[in-house]
MIKOL-971418 format. One record per residue (C-alpha): x, y, z; residue number from 1. Coordinates in Angstrom, 2 decimals. Example, Ala and Ser with C-alpha at 12.3 -4.5 7.8 and 13.67 -1.06 7.14 Angstrom:
2
site c1=12.30; c2=-4.50; c3=7.80; num=1
site c1=13.67; c2=-1.06; c3=7.14; num=2
***
This chain:
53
site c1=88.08; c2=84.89; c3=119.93; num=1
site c1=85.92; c2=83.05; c3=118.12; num=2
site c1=85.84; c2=85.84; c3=115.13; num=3
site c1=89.76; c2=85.28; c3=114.40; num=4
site c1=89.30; c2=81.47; c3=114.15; num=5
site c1=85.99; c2=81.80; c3=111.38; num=6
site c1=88.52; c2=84.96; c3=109.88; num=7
site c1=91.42; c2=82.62; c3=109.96; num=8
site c1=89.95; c2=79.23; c3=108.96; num=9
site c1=87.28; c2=79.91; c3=106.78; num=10
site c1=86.85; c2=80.40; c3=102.87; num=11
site c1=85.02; c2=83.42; c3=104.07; num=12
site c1=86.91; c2=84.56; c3=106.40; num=13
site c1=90.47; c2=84.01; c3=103.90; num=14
site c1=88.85; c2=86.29; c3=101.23; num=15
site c1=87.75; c2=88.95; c3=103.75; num=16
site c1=91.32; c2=88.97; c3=104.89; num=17
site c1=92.95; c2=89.03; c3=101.54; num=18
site c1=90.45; c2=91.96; c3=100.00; num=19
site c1=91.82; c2=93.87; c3=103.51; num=20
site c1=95.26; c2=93.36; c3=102.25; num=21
site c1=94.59; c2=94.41; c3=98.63; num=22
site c1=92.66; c2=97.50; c3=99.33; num=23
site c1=95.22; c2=98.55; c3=102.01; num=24
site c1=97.92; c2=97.63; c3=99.60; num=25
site c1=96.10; c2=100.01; c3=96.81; num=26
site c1=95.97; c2=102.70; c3=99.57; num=27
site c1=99.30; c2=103.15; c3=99.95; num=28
site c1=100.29; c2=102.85; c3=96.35; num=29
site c1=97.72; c2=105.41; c3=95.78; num=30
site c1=99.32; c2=107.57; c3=98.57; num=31
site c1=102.54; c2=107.08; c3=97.28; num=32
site c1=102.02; c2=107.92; c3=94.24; num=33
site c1=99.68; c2=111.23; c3=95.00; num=34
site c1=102.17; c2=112.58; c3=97.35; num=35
site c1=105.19; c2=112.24; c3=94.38; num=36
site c1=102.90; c2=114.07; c3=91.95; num=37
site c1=102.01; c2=116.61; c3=94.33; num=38
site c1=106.04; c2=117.20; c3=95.10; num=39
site c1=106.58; c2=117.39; c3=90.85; num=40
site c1=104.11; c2=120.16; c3=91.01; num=41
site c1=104.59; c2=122.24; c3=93.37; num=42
site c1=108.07; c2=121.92; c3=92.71; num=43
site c1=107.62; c2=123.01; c3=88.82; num=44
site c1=105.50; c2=125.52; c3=89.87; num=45
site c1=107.62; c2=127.29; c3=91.67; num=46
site c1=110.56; c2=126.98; c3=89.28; num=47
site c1=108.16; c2=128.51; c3=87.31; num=48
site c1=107.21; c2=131.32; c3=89.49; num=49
site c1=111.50; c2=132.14; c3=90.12; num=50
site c1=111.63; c2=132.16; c3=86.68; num=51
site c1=109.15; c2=134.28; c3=85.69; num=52
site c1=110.17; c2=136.97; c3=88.20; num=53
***
């Protein structure tokens, strides 16, 4: 208990939290916007492949 009231109260503790939310934050942006690329392409390439038949 006493680890959520130095994580909570703290300078310290504030900027751990806050870099947590940032780099989970970046995670899912970067998942996001992976996963959307990843649909464009496989998506073109088989467009491709139908029309190269």
């Amino acid at each position: 208990m006493n680890a959520m009231t130095v994580l909570f109260s703290t300078d310290v503790g504030l900027m751990s939290l806050a870099v947590i939310i940032v780099t989970l934050g970046m995670g899912g942006f970067y998942l996001r916007y992976f996963m959307k690329h990843i649909r464009e392409d496989s998506l073109r390439a088989a467009a491709e492949a139908k029309a190269g038949r």
